[in-house]
C-alpha positions as CSV (number, residue, x, y, z in Angstrom):
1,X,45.5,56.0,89.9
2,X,45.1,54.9,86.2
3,X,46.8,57.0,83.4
4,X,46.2,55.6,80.3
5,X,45.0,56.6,77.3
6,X,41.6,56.7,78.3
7,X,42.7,59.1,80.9
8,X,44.4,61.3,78.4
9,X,43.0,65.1,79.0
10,X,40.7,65.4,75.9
11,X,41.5,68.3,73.5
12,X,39.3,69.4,70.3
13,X,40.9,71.3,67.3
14,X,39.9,74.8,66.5
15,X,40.6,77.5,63.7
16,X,41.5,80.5,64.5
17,X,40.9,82.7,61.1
18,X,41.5,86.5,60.1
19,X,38.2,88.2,60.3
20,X,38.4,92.0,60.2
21,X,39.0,93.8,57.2
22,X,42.1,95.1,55.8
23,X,41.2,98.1,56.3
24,X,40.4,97.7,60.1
25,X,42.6,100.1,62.4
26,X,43.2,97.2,64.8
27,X,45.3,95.7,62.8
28,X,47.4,98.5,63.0
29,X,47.9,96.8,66.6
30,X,48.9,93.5,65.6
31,X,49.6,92.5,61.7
32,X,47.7,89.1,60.6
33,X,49.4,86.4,60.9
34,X,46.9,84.2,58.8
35,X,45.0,81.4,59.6
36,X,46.3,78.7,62.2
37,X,44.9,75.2,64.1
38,X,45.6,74.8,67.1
39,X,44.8,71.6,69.6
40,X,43.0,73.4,72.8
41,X,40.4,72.7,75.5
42,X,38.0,75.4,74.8
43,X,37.6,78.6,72.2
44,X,39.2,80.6,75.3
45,X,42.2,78.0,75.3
46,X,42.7,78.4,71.6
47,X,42.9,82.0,71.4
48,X,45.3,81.6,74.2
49,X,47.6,78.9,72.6
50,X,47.7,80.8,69.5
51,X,49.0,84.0,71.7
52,X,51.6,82.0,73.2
53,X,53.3,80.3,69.8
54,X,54.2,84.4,68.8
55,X,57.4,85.2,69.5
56,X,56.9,87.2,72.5
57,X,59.6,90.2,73.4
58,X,60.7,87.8,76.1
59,X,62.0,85.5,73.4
60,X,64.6,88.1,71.7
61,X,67.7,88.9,72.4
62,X,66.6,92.9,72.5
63,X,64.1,93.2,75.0
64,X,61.7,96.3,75.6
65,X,62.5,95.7,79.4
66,X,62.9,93.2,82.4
67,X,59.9,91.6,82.3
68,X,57.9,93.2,79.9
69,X,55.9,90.6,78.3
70,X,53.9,91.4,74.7
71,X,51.4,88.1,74.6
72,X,48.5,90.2,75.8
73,X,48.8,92.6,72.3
74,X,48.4,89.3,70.5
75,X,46.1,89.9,67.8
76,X,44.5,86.3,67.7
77,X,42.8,87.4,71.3
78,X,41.2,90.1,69.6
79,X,37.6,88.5,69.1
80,X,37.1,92.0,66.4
81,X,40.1,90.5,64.4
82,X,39.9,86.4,64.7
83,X,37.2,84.0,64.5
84,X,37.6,80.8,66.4
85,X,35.6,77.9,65.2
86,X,35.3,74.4,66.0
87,X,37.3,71.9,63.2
88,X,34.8,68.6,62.9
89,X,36.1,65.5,64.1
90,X,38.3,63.7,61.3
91,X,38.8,66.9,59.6
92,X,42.2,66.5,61.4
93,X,44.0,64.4,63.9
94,X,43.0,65.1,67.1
95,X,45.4,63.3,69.0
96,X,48.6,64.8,69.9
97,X,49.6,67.6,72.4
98,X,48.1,71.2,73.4
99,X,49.2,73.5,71.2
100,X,49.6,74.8,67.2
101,X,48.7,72.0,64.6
102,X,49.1,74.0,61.4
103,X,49.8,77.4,60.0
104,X,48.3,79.1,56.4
């Protein structure tokens, strides 16, 4: 089986951006974290790698309980609060591993 860079699993770039108001009680939920590019396979993908980069409960030392995980409550899966969009080609490098490119 061939592996080599032509092989590579493809991945696009996306945005993920703050799109509810201030004001909206949703963000009561989650606070914004601001706007993030992340390297994913799809829209669903992004939202999903942008969920897992939080600091989950998991991750600190004081935990709600065993196995109590918080990544669902993420606020960049909430389509009412985050926009995903599509980053053009070139805009930035879209080699380079699954996950978060940049943070604003």
């Amino acid at each position: 089986m061939n592996t080599g860079p032509d092989d590579a699993e493809r991945l696009r770039l996306f945005r993920l951006i703050p799109d509810a108001p201030a004001s909206d009680p949703n963000w009561d939920l989650a606070a914004p974290k601001g706007e993030l590019v992340v390297r994913a396979r799809s829209i669903a993908d992004a939202r999903i790698v942008a969920a897992e980069a939080e600091t989950d409960f998991l991750d600190l030392p004081a935990k709600p309980g065993d196995g109590v995980s918080t990544e669902f409550a993420s606020a960049f899966r909430d389509e009412k609060l985050y926009r995903v969009e599509e980053i053009e080609p070139g805009e930035h490098d879209e080699r380079g591993p699954r996950g978060v490119v940049s943070r604003n």
